[in-house]
Structures are given as C-alpha cells and as structure tokens.
C-alpha positions, -999 to +999 in steps of 0.1 A: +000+000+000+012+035-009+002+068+009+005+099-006-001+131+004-014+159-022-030+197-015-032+184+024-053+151+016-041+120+021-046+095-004-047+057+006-047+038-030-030+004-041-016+023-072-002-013-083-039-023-086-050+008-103-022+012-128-028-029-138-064-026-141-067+009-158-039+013-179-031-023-188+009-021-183+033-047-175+047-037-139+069-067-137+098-053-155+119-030-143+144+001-153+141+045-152+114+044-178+091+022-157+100+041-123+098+079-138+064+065-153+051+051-118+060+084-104+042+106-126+015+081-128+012+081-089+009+121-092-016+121-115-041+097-102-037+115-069-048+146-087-074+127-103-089+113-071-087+145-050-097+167-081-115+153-101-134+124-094-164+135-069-196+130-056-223+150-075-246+174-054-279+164-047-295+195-047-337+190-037-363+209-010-382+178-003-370+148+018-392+125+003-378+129-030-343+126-020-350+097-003-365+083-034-334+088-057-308+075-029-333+041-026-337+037-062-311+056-082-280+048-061-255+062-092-268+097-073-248+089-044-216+074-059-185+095-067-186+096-102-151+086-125-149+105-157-126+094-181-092+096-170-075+107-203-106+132-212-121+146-184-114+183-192-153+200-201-147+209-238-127+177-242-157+155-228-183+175-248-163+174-284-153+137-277-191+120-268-204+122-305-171+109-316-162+078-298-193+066-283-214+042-306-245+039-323-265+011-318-290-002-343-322+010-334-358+004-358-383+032-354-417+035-370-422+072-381-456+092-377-463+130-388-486+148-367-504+179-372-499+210-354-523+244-349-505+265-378-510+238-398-473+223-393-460+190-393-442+173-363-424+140-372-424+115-341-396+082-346-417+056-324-397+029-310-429-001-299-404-028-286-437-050-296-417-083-288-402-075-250-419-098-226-415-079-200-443-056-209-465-076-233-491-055-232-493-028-258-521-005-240-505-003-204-466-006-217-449+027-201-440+051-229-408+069-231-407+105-248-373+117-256-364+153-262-331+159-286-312+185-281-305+219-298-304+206-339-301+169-328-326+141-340-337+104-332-305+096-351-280+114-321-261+086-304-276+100-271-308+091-280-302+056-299-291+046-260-319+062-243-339+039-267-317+006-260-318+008-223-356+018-224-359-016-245-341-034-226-365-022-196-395-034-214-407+003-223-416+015-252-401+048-268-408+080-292-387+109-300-396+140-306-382+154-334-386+192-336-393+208-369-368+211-393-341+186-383-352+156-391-354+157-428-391+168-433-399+198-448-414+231-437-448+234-445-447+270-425-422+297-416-417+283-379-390+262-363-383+262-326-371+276-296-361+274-260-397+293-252-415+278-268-438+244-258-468+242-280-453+216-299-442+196-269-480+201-256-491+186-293-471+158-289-480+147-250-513+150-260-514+131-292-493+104-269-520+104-241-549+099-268-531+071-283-521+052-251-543+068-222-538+039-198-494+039-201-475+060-181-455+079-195-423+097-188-398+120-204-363+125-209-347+161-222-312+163-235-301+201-236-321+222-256-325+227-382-338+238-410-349+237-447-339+271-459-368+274-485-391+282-467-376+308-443-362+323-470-398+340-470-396+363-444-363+361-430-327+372-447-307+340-443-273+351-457-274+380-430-284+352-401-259+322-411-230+355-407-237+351-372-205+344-350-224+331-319-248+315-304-263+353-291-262+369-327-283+341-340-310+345-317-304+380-321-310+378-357-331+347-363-346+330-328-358+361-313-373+376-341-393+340-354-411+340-318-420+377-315-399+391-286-386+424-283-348+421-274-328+388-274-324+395-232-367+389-234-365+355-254-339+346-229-355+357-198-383+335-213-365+306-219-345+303-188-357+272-166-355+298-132-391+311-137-404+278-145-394+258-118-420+268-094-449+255-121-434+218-123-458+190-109-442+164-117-411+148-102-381+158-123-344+150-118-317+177-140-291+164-147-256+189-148-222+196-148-207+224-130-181+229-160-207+227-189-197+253-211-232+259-221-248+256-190-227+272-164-226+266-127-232+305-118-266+301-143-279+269-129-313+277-103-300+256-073-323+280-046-349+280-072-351+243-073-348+241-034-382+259-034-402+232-054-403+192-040-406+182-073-379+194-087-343+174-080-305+186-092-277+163-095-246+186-103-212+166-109-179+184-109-174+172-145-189+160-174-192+192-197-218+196-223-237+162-226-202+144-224-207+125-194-181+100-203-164+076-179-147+044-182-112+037-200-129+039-238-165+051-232-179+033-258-213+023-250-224+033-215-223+070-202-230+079-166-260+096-181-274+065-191-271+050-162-287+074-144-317+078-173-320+039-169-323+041-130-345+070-129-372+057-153-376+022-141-377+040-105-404+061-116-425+034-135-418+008-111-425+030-077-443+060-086-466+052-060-443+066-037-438+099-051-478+103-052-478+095-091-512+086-105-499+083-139 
C-alpha cells in the first residue's frame, strides 16, 4: 500500500492495482522508464482522485424525493469517475459524439399535425416483442427530447432507446421541426420558449395510449432554408458568430420578442421551476460550457419538492463520459435507466397517478 499526500489530503490507494487494471501495463519489469512512469502516474491519479473524481450534489427541497433517488437511483450517491484521459469539459463535450457508438435502433415514423398547420415527425420505438411488458395499452412510454439541432438519429438518444428496451418500455422521439429531414410546411421552427409543440405531442401520446404512463427524458435544448427564405434574410443570419447573434437575428425575431435579453428571460428554466408538478431529476455539470454553474437555479429548485438537481464536478456539455474507452455506457445512461424504471416501477411513492 502507498500513501500519498497531495493539497493536504491524504490519499490511501494500491496504485499497483490501479495502474494494472486501468492502464493495462506490465509492472513486472523494471528500469528509469518504468520508475519515472510510476512516479508521474502516482501524481496524476492523486490529482485525479482529490480533483477530479467526486460526488455530485444532490440539490432538492423535499426529503421524500431525496429519499427516493438514494433508494432507487443509487448512481446519485456514488462518486462519479470520468474518463481519465478526457475529463477536461470541452474535451468531454467534443469527444461523446465521436467515440461513443450507435447502436442499431428500428423506429416507426408518424407525422402529426400541429395548430398552424405544421408537421411534427415522431420516430416511435414499440419494442412489440419484449416480454417484459406484453401488453401494448398499459406498456410505459418513453418520450425523448433531442437537443439543440439533434434528431432520433443522435447517439444519445439511440441509447436512451436501448436501455428503455431493454426495460421493457416503449419509446418516441420528438423530433422538432426542421431537423429531421421533413420539410417546412410554415415559416416556424423552434425555440427554447417555446412548448406548443411539446403540448401537441404529449397530447397526441395520451390519446393514443391513455392507460401507459409515461415519462420524459430532455437532453439540452435545423432547418430547410426554402421556406424561411420567405420572411427572414438568411445570408445575413448564417454570418452570425455566436450563439447570441443568431437569436439575435433569427430565434428572437421567429417567436415575437422584443430584445434577445426577453427570449432569454423566457426561456430560462429559473421562472419555470415553481410551475413543475411532476417529479423531475436535472441532470448537470458544473463545468458545462453551455450551461454554467453561476446560471444553474439551485435556490430555485430548493423551493419546489418536485424538482431534484444532481450537479457533478465534471462532465461538460452532454459528455458525461467515464470508463477507460467510453464506448457504449455513459453515466448519463445510467442514471436515465435508473430514474425511469424507479419512476414506472415506484411511482406510487412519489404520489404518481400516472
């Protein structure tokens, strides 16, 4: 055993064991290059373990629900490992869509109207053949929210899909207008805001299965230019150098608001918590580049007992990678897999009708 001491902690780890099982090197030879590699090893994992590898917050105002995650969702109470090699924010959130894989997934696709006369394509995943929940009518239902531009095609999402199969469940993604291939029928994509065609699509959902529960699952927050061509100058809006211009320019304009700092005061989730009645778990790092620690609502969410935040150290933006060579399982996914099934499975102790 080797104790070291680093920034005042002391560190108690078999870094024989480690270095064997994480790296994969051959420790029974002998030389400089081996030493000088054990020592830099040992001061790296000691920065790793004191720095970087940590328990995420659990940030909630009601007991009950905290009790429910730590019961069901233990991955909330474990220090969580990113990848050793990549655990840097912009690393983690450039790497995810790179090196993690896409697993085969068949989906049924459905167009639904909206009010204006829009279409809305759903990618419905049945999982008809699961025995787990034979049923069709009372099989829990899974609705998956993209992120900004992404699709039922984003890796993210094919996994949400595979661990919801594996659980029995069945899945649809909501694929908001414009990035999934359709056309435009009208001069209206999306925003942040805006949730009329989220309300469409729960409600189409419910008619079609009243007797499933259902849950949801939102990852972060396209186009056919044809159409917006109409009232919009596109060449001036693809000049756009960030993400601010282009709802300056574009976003902010499509959904009627004054300034860009009124879309945003809109869209941010801080004047929304209060309304949620449903139990939610957010998922964040404190080093997403997107999402910032100073901009996430922790009193906010301390004020609502529906409303749960799990905050890790790292992870950046939807990165969330752990493991040697994150290929297939992301400490998201495990914690969408152990939420769900805990929600479906025991939602009678969260006062859950449906």
């Amino acid at each position: 055993m080797i104790e070291v001491t680093w920034n005042g902690n002391s560190l108690t780890r078999d870094l024989t064991v480690y270095l064997e099982n994480q790296v994969k090197i051959n420790l029974s030879s002998s030389g400089l290059g081996l030493s000088l590699f054990l020592g830099i090893g040992a001061v790296y994992v000691c920065y790793y373990l004191s720095t970087v590898a940590k328990k995420p917050q659990l940030i909630t105002g009601s007991a009950t629900l905290s009790e429910f995650l730590r019961r069901y969702c233990p991955v909330v109470t474990e220090t969580y490992y990113p990848t050793f090699w990549c655990w840097e924010s912009r690393v983690q959130t450039l790497l995810r869509p790179l090196i993690t894989t896409k697993p085969w997934v068949e989906y049924r696709n459905e167009l639904i109207k909206a009010a204006d006369d829009g279409h809305i394509s759903l990618d419905w995943n049945n999982n008809d053949d699961n025995t787990l929940y034979p049923v069709s009518a009372t099989r829990p239902t899974i609705l998956i929210l993209p992120g900004l531009t992404g699709t039922s095609k984003e890796s993210y999402v094919l996994h949400m899909v595979k661990q919801s199969e594996r659980l029995g469940y069945r899945c649809v993604v909501f694929n908001n207008r414009g990035v999934a291939g359709e056309r435009l029928l009208t001069p209206r994509t999306y925003c942040a805001a805006n949730t009329e065609d989220l309300e469409t699509v729960i409600l189409h959902i419910r008619n079609a299965f009243p007797e499933a529960p259902l849950v949801a699952a939102g990852v972060s927050m396209g186009g056919h230019r044809q159409i917006l061509n109409k009232l919009f100058n596109i060449d001036y809006i693809m000049k756009a150098k960030t993400v601010r211009e282009f709802d300056e320019r574009f976003t902010s304009v499509m959904f009627g608001y004054k300034t860009n700092v009124d879309y945003y005061r809109d869209a941010s989730p801080s004047h929304k918590l209060k309304s949620i009645e449903v139990p939610v778990l957010c998922l964040n790092a404190l080093d997403d580049v997107f999402s910032p620690a100073y901009a996430i609502p922790m009193q906010s969410a301390k004020q609502n007992p529906n409303v749960a935040l799990l905050l890790t150290a790292h992870g950046g933006h939807i990165g969330f990678l752990e493991g040697i060579f994150p290929r297939r399982m992301t400490y998201t996914d495990r914690i969408f897999k152990q939420f769900i099934q805990a929600v479906v499975e025991h939602k009678d102790e969260l006062n859950i009708t449906h």
